[in-house]
N, CA, C and O atoms as a DFTB+ gen file, in Angstrom:
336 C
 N C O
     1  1     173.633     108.151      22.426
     2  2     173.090     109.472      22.635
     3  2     173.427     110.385      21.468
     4  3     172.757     111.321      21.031
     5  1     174.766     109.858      20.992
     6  2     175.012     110.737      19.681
     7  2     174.352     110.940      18.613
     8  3     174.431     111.935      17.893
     9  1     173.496     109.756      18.429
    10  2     172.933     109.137      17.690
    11  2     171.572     109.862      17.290
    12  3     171.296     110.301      16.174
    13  1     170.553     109.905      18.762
    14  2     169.902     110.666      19.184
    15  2     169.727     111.935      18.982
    16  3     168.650     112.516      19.120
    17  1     171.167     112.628      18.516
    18  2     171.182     114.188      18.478
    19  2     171.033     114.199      16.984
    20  3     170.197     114.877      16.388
    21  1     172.108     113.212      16.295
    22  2     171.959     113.711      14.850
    23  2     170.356     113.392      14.311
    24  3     170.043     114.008      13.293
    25  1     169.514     112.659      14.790
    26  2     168.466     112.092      14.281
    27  2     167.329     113.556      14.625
    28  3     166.341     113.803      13.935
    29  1     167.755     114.340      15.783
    30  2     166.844     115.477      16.590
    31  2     167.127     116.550      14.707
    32  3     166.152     117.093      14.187
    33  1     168.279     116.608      14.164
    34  2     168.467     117.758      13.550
    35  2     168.613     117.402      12.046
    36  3     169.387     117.950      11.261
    37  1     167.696     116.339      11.756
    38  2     167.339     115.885      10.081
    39  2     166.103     117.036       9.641
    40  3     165.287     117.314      10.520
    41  1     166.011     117.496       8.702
    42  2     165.402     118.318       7.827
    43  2     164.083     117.524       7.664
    44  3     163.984     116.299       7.588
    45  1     163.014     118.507       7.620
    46  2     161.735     118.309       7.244
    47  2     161.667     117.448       5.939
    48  3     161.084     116.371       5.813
    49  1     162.408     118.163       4.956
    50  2     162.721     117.747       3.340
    51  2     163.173     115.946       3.963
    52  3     162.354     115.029       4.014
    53  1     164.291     115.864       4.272
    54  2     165.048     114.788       4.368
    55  2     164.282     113.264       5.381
    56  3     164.625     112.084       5.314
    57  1     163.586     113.666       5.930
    58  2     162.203     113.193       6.795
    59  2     161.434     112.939       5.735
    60  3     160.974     111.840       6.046
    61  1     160.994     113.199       4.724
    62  2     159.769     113.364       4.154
    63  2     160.583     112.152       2.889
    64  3     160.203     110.994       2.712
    65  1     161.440     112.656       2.349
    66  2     162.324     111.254       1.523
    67  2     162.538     110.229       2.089
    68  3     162.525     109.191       1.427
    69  1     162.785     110.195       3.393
    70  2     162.962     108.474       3.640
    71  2     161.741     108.157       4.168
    72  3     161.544     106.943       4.133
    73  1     160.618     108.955       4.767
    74  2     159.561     108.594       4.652
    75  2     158.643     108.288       3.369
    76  3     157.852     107.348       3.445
    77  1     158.731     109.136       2.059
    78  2     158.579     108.271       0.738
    79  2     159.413     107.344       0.456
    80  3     158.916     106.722      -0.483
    81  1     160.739     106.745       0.834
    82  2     161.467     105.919       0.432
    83  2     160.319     103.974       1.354
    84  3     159.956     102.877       0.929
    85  1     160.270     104.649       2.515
    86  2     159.311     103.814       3.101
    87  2     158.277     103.317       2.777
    88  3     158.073     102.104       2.842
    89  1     157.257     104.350       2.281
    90  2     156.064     103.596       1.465
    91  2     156.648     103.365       0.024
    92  3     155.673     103.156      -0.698
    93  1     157.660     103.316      -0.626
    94  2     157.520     102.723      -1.916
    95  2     158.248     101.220      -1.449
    96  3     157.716     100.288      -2.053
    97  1     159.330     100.789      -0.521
    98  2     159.633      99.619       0.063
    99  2     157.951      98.463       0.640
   100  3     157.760      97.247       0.630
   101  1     157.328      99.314       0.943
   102  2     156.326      98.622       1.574
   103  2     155.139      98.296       0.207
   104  3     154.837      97.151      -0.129
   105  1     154.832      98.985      -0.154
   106  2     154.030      99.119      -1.597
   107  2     154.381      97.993      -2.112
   108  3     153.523      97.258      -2.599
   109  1     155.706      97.649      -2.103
   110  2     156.259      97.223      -3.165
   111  2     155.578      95.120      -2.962
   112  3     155.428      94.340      -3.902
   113  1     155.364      94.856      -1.652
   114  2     154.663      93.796      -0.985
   115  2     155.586      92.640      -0.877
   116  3     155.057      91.536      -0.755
   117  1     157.375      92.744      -0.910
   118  2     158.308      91.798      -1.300
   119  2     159.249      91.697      -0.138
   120  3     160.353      91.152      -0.162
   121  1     158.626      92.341       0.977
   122  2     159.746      92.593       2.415
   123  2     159.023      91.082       3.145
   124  3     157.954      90.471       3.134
   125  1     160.463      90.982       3.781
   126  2     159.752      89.860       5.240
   127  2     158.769      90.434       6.218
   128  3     158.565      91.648       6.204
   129  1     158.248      89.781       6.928
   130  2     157.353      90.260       7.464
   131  2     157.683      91.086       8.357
   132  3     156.943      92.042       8.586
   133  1     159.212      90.848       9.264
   134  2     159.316      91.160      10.372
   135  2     160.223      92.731       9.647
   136  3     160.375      93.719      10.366
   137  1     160.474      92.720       8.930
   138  2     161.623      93.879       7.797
   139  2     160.410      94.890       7.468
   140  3     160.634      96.089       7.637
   141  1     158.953      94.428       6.942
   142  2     157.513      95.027       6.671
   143  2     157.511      96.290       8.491
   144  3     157.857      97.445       8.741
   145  1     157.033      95.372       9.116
   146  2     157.086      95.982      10.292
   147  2     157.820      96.782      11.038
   148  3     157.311      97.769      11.570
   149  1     159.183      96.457      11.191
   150  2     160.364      97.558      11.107
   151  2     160.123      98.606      10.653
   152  3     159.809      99.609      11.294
   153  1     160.287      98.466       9.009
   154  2     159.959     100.475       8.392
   155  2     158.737     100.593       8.758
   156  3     158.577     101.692       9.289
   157  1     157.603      99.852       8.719
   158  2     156.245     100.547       9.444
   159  2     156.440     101.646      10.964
   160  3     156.147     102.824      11.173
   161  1     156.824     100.991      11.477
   162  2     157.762     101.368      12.832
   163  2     158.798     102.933      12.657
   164  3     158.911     104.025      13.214
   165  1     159.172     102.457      11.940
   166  2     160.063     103.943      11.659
   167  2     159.326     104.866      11.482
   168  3     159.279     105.857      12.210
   169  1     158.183     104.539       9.813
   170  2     157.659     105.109       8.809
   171  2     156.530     105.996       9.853
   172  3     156.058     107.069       9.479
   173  1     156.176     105.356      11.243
   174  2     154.911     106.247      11.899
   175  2     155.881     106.883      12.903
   176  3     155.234     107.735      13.512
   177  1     156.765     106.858      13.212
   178  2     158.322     107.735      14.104
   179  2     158.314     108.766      13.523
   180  3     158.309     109.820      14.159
   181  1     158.312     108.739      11.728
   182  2     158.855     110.092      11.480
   183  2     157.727     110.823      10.676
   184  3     157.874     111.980      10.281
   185  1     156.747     110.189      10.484
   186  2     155.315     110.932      10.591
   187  2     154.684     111.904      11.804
   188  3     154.056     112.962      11.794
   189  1     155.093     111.150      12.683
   190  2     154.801     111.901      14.005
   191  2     155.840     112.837      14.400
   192  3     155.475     113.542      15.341
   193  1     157.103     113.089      13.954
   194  2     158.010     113.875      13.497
   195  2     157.526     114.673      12.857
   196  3     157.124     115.682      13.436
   197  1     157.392     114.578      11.667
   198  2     156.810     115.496      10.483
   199  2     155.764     116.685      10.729
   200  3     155.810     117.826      10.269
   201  1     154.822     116.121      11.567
   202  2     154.007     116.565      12.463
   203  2     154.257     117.645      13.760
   204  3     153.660     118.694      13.999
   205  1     155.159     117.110      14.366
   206  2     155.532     118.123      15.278
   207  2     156.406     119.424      14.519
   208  3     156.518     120.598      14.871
   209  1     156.823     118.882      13.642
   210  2     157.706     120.124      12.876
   211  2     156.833     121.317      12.312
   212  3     156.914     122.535      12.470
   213  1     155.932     120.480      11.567
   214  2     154.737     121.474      11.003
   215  2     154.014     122.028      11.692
   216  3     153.449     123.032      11.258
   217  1     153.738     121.503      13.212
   218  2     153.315     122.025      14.221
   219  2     153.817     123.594      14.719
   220  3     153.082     124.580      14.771
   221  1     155.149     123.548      15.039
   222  2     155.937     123.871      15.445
   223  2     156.608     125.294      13.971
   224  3     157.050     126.443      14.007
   225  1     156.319     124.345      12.975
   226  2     156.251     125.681      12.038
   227  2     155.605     126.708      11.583
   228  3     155.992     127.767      11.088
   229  1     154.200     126.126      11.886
   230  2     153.030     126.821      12.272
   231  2     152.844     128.228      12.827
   232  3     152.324     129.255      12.392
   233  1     153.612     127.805      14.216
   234  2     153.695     129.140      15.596
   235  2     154.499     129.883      14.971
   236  3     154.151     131.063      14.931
   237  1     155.834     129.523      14.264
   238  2     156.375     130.233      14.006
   239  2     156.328     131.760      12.599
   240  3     156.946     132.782      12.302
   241  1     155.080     130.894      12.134
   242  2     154.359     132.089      10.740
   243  2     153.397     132.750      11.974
   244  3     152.965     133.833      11.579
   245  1     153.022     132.498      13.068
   246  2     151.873     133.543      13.244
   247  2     152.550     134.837      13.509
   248  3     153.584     134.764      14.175
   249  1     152.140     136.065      13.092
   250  2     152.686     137.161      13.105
   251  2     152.327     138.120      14.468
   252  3     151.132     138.127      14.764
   253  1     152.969     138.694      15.079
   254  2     152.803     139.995      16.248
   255  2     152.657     141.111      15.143
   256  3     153.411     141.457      14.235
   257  1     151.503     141.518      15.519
   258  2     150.672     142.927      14.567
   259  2     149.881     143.571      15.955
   260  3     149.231     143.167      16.920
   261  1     150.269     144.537      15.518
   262  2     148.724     145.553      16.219
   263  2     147.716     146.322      16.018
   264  3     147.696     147.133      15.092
   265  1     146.940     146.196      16.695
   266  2     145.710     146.437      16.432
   267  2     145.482     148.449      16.246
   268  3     146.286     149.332      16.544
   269  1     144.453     148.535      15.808
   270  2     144.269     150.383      15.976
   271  2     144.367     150.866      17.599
   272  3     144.749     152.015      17.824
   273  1     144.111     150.210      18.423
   274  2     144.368     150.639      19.971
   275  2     145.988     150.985      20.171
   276  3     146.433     152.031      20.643
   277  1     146.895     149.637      19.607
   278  2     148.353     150.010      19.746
   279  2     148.539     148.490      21.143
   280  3     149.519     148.254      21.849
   281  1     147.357     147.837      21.094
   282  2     147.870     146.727      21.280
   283  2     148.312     145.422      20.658
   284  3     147.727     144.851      19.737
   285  1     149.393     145.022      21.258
   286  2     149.978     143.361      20.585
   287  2     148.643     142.130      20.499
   288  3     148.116     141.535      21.439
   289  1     148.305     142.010      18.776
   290  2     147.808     140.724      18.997
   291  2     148.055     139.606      17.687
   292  3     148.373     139.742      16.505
   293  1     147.787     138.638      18.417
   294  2     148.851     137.415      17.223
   295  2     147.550     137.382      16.169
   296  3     146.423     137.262      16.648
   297  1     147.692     137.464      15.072
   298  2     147.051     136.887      13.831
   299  2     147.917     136.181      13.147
   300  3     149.129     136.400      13.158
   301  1     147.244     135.111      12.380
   302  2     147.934     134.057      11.348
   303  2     148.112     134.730      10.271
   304  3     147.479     135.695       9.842
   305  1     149.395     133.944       9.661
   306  2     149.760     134.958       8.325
   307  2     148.922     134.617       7.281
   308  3     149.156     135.343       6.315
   309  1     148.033     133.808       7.067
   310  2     147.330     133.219       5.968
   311  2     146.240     134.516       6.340
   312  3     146.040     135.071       5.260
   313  1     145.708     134.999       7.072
   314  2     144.526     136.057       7.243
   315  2     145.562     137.231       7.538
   316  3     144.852     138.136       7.975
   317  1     146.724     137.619       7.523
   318  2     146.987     138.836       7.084
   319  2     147.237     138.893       5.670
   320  3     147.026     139.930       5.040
   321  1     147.635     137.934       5.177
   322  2     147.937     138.072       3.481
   323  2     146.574     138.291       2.552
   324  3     146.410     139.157       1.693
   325  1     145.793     137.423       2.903
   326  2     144.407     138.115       2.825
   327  2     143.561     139.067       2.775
   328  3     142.753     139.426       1.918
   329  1     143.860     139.466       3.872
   330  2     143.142     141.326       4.496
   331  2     143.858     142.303       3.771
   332  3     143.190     143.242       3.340
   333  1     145.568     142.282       3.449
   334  2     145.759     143.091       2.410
   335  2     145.694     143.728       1.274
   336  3     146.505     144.618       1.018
């Protein structure tokens, strides 16, 4: 379970290196088959990782702005940086 926790709190950055460390092992076409499959295995674990993070980092840029009424409404920061 410990195990589990430290793996919950690896860095986007640090995800993304052993996920390039993965496709250059596999690229490389010199693994056993069953060793091939393994990091494949990992390599789509922490893609789908990667994913939820960016997901998840996403919500966290959308901005609370209000409107000329003086009500709360969410716009994305890519179209407020814009409109300015």
């Amino acid at each position: 379970m410990a195990a589990a926790k430290k793996e919950q709190k690896r860095s986007f950055e640090t995800l993304m290196e052993r996920l390039e460390e993965i496709v250059e092992l596999l690229e490389q076409g010199e693994l056993p088959l069953d060793k091939a499959i393994s990091l494949y295995e990992e390599g789509a674990k922490i893609s789908a990782e990667c994913n939820d993070f960016l997901a998840a980092t996403e919500l966290k840029i959308k901005k609370l702005t209000k409107d000329v009424r003086g009500s709360v409404v969410i716009e994305d920061f890519e179209e407020r940086e814009e409109n300015a």
